[in-house]
C-alpha positions as CSV (number, residue, x, y, z in Angstrom):
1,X,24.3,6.0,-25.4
2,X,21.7,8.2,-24.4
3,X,19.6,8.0,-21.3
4,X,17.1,5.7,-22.1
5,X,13.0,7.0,-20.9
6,X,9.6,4.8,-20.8
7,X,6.8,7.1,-20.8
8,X,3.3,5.9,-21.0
9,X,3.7,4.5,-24.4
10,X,5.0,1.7,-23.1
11,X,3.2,-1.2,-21.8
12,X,3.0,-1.5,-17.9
13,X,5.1,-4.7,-18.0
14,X,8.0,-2.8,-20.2
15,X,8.0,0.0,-17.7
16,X,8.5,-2.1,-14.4
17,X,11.6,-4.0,-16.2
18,X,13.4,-0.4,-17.9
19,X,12.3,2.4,-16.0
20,X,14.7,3.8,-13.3
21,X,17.4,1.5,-14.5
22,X,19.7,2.5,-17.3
23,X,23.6,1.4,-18.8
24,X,26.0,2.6,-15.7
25,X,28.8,5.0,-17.0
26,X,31.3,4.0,-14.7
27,X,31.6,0.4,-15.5
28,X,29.2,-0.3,-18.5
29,X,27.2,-2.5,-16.0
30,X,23.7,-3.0,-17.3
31,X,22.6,-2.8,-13.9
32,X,22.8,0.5,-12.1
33,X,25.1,-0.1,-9.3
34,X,24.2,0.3,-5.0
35,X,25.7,3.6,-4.1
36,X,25.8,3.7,0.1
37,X,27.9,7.3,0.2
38,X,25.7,9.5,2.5
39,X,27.1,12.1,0.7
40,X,28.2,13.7,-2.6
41,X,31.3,16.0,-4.3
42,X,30.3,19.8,-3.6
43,X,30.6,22.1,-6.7
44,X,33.5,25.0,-7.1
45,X,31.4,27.5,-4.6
46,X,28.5,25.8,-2.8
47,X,28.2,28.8,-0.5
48,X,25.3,29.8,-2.7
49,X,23.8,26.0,-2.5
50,X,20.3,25.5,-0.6
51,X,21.3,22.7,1.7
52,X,17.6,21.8,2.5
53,X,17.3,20.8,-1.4
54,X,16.3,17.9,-3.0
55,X,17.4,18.9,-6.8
56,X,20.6,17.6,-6.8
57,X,22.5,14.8,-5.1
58,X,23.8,17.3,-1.6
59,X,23.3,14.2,1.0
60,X,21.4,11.3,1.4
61,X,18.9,12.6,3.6
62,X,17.6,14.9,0.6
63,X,17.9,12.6,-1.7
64,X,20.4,9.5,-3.0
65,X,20.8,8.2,-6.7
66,X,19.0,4.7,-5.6
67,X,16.1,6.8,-4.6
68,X,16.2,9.1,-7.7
69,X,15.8,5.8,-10.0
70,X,13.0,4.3,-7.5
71,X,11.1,7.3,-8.1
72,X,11.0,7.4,-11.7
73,X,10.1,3.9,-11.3
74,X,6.9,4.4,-9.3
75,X,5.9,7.4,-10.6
76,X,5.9,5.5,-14.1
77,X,4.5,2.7,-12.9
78,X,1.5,4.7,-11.1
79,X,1.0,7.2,-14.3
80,X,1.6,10.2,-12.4
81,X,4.5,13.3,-13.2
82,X,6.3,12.4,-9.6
83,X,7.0,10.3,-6.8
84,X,8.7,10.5,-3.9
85,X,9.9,7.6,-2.1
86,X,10.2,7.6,2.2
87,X,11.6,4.9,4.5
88,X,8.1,2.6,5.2
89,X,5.1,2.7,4.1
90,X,4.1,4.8,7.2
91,X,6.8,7.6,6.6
92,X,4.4,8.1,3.3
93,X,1.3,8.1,5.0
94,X,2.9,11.0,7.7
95,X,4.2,12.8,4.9
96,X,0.9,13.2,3.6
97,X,-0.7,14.4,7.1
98,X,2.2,16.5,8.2
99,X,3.1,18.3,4.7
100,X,-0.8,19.1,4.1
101,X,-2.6,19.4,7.0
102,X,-2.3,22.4,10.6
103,X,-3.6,22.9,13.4
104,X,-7.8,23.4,12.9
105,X,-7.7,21.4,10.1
106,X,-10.1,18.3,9.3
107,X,-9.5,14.7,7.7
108,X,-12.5,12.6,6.4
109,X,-10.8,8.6,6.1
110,X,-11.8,5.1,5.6
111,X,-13.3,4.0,9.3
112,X,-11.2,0.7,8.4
113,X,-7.2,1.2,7.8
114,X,-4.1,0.6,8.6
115,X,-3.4,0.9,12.5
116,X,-1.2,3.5,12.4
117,X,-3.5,6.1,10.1
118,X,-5.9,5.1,12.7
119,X,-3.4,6.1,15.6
120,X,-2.3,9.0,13.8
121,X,-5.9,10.5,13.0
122,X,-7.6,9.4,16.4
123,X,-4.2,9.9,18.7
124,X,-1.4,11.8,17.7
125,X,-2.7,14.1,14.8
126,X,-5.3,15.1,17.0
127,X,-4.1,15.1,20.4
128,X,-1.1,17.3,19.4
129,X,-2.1,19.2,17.0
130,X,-5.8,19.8,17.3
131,X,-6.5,18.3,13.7
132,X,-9.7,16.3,13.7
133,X,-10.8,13.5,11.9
134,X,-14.2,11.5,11.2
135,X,-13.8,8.1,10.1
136,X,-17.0,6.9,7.8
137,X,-17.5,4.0,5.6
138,X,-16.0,5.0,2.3
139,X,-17.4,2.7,0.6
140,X,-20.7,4.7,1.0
141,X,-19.7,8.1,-1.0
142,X,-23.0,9.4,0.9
143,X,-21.5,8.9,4.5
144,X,-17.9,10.7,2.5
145,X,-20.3,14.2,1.2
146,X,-22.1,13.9,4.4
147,X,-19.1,14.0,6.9
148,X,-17.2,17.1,5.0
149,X,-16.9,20.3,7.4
150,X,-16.3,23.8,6.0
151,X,-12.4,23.1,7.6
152,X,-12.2,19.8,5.6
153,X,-8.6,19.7,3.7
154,X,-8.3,16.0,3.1
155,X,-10.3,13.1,2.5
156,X,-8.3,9.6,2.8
157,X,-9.3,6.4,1.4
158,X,-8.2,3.3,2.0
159,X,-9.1,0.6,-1.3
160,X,-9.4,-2.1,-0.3
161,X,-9.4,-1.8,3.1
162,X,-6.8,-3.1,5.8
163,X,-8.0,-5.7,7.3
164,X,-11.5,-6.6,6.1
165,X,-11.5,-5.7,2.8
166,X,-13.5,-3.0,1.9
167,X,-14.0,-1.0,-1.6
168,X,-14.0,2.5,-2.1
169,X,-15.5,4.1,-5.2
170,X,-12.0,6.4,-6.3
171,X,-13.8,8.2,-8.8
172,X,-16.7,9.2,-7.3
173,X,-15.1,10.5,-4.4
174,X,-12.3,11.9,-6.3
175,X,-15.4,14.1,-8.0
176,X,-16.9,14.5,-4.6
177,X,-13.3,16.0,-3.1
178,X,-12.6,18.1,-6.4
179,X,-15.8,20.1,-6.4
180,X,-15.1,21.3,-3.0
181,X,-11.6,22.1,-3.4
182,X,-10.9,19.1,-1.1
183,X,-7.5,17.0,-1.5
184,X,-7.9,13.4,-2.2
185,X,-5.4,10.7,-1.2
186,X,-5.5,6.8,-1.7
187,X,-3.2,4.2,0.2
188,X,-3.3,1.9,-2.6
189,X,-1.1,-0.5,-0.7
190,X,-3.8,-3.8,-1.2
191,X,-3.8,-3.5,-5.2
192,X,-0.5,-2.3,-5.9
193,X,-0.4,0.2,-9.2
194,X,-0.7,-3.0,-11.8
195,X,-4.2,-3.8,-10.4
196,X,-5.3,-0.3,-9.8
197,X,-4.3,3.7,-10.0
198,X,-5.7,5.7,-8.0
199,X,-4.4,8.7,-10.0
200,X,-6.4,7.8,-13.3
201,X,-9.3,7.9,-11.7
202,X,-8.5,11.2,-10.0
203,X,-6.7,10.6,-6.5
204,X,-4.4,13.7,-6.1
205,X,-2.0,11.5,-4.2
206,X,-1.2,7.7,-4.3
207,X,0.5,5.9,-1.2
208,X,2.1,2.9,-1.4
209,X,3.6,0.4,1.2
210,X,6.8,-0.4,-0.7
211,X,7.6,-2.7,1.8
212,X,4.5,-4.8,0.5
213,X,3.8,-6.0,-3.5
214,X,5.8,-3.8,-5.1
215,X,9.3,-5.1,-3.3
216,X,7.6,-8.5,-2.9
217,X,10.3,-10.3,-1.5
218,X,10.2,-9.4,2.4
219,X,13.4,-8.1,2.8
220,X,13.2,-4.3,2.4
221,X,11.2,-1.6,3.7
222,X,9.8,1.6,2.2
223,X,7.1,3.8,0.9
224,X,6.1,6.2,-1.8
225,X,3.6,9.3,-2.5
226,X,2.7,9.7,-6.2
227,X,1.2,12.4,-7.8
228,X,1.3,15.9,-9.5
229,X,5.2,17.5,-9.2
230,X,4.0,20.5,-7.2
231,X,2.5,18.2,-4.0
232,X,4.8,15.8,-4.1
233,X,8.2,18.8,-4.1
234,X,6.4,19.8,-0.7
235,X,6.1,16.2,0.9
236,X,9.9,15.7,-0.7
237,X,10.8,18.7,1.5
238,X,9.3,18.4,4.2
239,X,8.8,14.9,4.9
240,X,12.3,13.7,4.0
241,X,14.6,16.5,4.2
242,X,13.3,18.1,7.2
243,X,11.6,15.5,9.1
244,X,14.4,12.8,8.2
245,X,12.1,10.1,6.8
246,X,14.7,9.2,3.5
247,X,15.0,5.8,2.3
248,X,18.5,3.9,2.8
249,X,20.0,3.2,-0.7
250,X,19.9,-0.4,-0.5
251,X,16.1,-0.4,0.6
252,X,15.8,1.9,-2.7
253,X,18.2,-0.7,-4.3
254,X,16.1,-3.9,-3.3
255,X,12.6,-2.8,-3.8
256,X,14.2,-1.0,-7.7
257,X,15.3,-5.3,-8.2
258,X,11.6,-6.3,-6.8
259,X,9.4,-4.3,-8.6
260,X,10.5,-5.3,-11.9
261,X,8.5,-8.7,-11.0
262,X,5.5,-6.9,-9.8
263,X,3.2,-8.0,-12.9
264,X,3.7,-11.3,-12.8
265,X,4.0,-11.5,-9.2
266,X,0.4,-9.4,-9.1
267,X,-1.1,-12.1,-11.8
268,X,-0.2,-15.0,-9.3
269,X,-1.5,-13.3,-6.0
270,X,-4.4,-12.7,-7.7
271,X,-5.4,-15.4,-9.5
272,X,-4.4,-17.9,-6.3
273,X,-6.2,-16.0,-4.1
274,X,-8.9,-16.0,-6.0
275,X,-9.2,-20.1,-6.1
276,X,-8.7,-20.3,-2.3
277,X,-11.2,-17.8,-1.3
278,X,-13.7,-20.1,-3.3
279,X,-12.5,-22.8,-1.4
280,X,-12.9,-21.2,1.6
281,X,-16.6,-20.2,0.8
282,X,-17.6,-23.7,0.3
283,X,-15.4,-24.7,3.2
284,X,-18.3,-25.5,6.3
285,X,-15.7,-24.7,8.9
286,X,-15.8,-21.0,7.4
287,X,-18.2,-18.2,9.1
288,X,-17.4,-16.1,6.3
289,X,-15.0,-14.9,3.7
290,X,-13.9,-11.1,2.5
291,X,-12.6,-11.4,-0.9
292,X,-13.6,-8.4,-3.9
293,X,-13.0,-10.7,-6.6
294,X,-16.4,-12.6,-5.3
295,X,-19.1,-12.4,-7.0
296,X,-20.7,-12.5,-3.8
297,X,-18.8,-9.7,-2.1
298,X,-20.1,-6.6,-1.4
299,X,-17.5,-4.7,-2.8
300,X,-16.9,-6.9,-5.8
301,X,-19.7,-4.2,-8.2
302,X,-16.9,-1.5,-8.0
303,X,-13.9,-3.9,-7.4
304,X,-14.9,-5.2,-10.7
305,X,-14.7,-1.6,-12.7
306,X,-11.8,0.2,-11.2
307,X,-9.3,-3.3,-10.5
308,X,-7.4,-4.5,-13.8
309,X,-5.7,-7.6,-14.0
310,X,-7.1,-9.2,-11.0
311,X,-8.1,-8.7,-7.3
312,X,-4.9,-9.1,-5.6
313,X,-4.3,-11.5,-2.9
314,X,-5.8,-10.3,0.2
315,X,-8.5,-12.0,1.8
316,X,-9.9,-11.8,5.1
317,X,-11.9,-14.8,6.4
318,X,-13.3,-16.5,9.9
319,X,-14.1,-19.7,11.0
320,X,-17.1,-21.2,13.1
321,X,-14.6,-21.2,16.3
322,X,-13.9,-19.3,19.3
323,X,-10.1,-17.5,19.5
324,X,-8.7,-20.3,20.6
325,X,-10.0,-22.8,17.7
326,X,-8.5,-20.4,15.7
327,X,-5.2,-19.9,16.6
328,X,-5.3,-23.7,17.3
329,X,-5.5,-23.9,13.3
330,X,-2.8,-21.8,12.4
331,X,-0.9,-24.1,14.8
332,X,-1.1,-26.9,12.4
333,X,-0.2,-24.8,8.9
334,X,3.0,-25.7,6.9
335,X,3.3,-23.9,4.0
336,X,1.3,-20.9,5.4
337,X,3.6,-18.3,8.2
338,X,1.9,-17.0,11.3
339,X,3.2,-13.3,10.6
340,X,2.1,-9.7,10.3
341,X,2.7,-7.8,6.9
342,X,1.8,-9.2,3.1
343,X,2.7,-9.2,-0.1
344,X,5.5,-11.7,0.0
345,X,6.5,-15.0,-2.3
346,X,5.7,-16.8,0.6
347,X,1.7,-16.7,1.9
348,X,1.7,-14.8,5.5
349,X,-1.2,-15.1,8.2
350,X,-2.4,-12.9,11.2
351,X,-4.9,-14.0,13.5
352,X,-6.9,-11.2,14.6
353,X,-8.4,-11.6,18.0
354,X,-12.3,-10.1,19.4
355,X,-10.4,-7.9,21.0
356,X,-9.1,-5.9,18.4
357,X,-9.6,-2.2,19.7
358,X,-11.0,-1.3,16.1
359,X,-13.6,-3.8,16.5
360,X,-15.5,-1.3,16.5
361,X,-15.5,-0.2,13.2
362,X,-15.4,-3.5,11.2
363,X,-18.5,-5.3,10.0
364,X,-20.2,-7.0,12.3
365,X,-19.2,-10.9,10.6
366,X,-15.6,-9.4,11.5
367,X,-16.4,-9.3,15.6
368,X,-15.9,-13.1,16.0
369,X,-11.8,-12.8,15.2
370,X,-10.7,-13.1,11.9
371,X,-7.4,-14.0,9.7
372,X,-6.0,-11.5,7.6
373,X,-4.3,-13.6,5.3
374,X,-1.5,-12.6,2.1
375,X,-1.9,-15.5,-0.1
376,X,1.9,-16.1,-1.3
377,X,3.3,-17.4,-4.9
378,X,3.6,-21.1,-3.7
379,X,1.5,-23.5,-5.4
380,X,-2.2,-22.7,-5.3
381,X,-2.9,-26.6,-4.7
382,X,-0.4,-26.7,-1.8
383,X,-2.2,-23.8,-0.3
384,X,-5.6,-25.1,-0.1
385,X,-4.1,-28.6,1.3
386,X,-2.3,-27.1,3.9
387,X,-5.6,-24.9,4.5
388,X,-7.5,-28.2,4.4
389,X,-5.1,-30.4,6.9
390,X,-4.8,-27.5,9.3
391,X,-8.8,-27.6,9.7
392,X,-9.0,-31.7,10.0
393,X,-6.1,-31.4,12.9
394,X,-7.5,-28.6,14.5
395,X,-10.8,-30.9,14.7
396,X,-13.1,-28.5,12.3
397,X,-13.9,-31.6,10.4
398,X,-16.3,-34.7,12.0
């Protein structure tokens, strides 16, 4: 049988079940097999072999089979020629910032992202390497055009925003970045590719937390860059191969088995999430609630255009307490787990304190402490109960 393909003719639900995974030849399996060898049967004469290449399977630190089928998966499922898939989600992100920026260089990002594209842009980027970076609210393509310096290679966007929620406008500052020769990425992490890609509406490059929706299950952890062949051969070279940053094959393996859920998981998130952060609104114990798929939500105008599907199922939200009142509540939760990352079955909950040392650049309804919270694929009534008897026993209700 003939190696089966699933190009963009196929439906988005199609291509998350068949791409990457094909008959095995060995055994007839219909499942393509784990394959932990670090490394692979040399040819006749490999004396004339580049041994920094990723083309062909050398050694797992260029490149493994699991990987190889990941990456037509995600490049598939993020409409984009290639992918290349690292070990976490921040291995992608360094990839991007070591393979296309030097020393001199400038970075305009999201004020509000991830912690460690906030350590690497303000710390290490900068203090060893002498690249700068001004972080602006993206969600204002004004403050984006405004901060661009004559030594401006990259503009990052975070959409939405980790942790409060905020929603960039990828097209227009995709146009914004193009007309000054400017490369654009987007950590599309929050949305995962089934609610939103980047790359149709003109991101050069797409990161994604594997670790997060697209594995789903909280067991594995990796990242990917998506994007045109010719950027993503550089990050493949010089972010895996020379700086070490390859995925293990059963990472590859597990997140390949999770991502075939990823629509349905993505319609359940999303459509969950969207019922408790109504709840939460009405809720009087709540000082305020960060959801895009709110009508009320400041970023919900462009949410609303460039999310299909749904809104995913992130919300941030505070309550009329002090930190202790707070932590006090998530004290009394059952179904909901006091942990850091997201996208799991099960929902996940992080109390962030006033103290946060990027208070600074979060809204000012954020300054109080705030939850980040994943809102998981139990049952959306059990959610809000367990919501709703962690406030009574934490005394939020008379």
């Amino acid at each position: 049988m003939a190696e089966r393909t699933y190009g963009p003719e196929y439906g988005f639900q199609t291509r998350a079940v068949h791409t990457g995974n094909d008959v095995d030849k060995d055994t007839g399996a219909i499942k393509r097999p784990i394959t932990l060898a670090n490394c692979y049967e040399l040819p006749y004469d490999p004396s004339t072999l580049n041994w920094s290449s990723a083309d062909k399977a050398l050694y797992t630190r260029n490149g493994g089979v699991n990987q190889k089928y990941l990456q037509e998966k995600i490049a598939a499922l993020e409409g984009t020629e290639d992918s290349v898939v690292l070990a976490s989600g921040v291995a992608a992100l360094s990839g991007v910032f070591f393979t296309f920026l030097k020393s001199g260089d400038h970075v305009v990002s999201s004020k509000v992202t991830y912690i460690a594209v906030y350590r690497l842009l303000t710390e290490h980027l900068k203090n060893k390497y002498g690249i700068e970076a001004t972080l602006v609210d993206t969600s204002d393509p004004e403050a984006v055009k405004a901060a661009i310096r004559p030594n401006t290679k990259l503009i990052h966007v975070e959409t939405p925003g980790n942790p409060t929620l905020g929603v960039s406008n990828i097209a227009e500052i995709a146009k914004i970045a193009h007309d000054r020769g400017i490369l654009f990425s987007v950590d599309n992490t929050f949305a995962s590719p089934y609610l939103q890609r980047p790359a149709e509406l003109g991101a050069d490059l797409t990161v994604e937390s594997l670790t997060k929706y697209i594995n789903g299950h909280g067991d594995a952890l990796g990242g990917a860059v998506s994007g045109k062949k010719e950027l993503i051969d550089q990050i493949r070279l010089q972010a895996m191969v020379n700086l070490g940053g390859a995925i293990s094959p059963f990472n590859a393996w597990l997140i390949m088995r999770g991502a075939v859920t990823l629509p349905l998981r993505m319609r359940q998130h999303s459509e969950s999430a969207l019922k408790v952060a109504r709840f939460l609104k009405n809720d009087p114990a709540v000082r305020f609630v960060a959801y895009p798929g709110l009508e009320s939500d400041r970023g919900y105008p462009i949410a609303s255009r460039q999310m299909k599907n749904g809104f995913s199922g992130m919300i941030s939200f505070g309550l009329k307490g002090d930190a202790d009142a707070h932590n006090r509540f998530v004290s009394h939760l059952k179904v909901i787990t006091s942990a850091v990352s997201l996208g799991h079955d099960e929902s996940l909950i992080v109390f962030l304190g006033p103290d946060d040392e990027r208070q600074y650049l979060y809204p000012e309804e954020f300054h109080g402490g705030f939850f980040r919270f994943s809102v998981g694929l139990e049952d959306t009534e059990d959610i809000i109960g367990d919501i709703r008897q962690a406030l009574e026993k934490a005394g939020f209700r008379n």
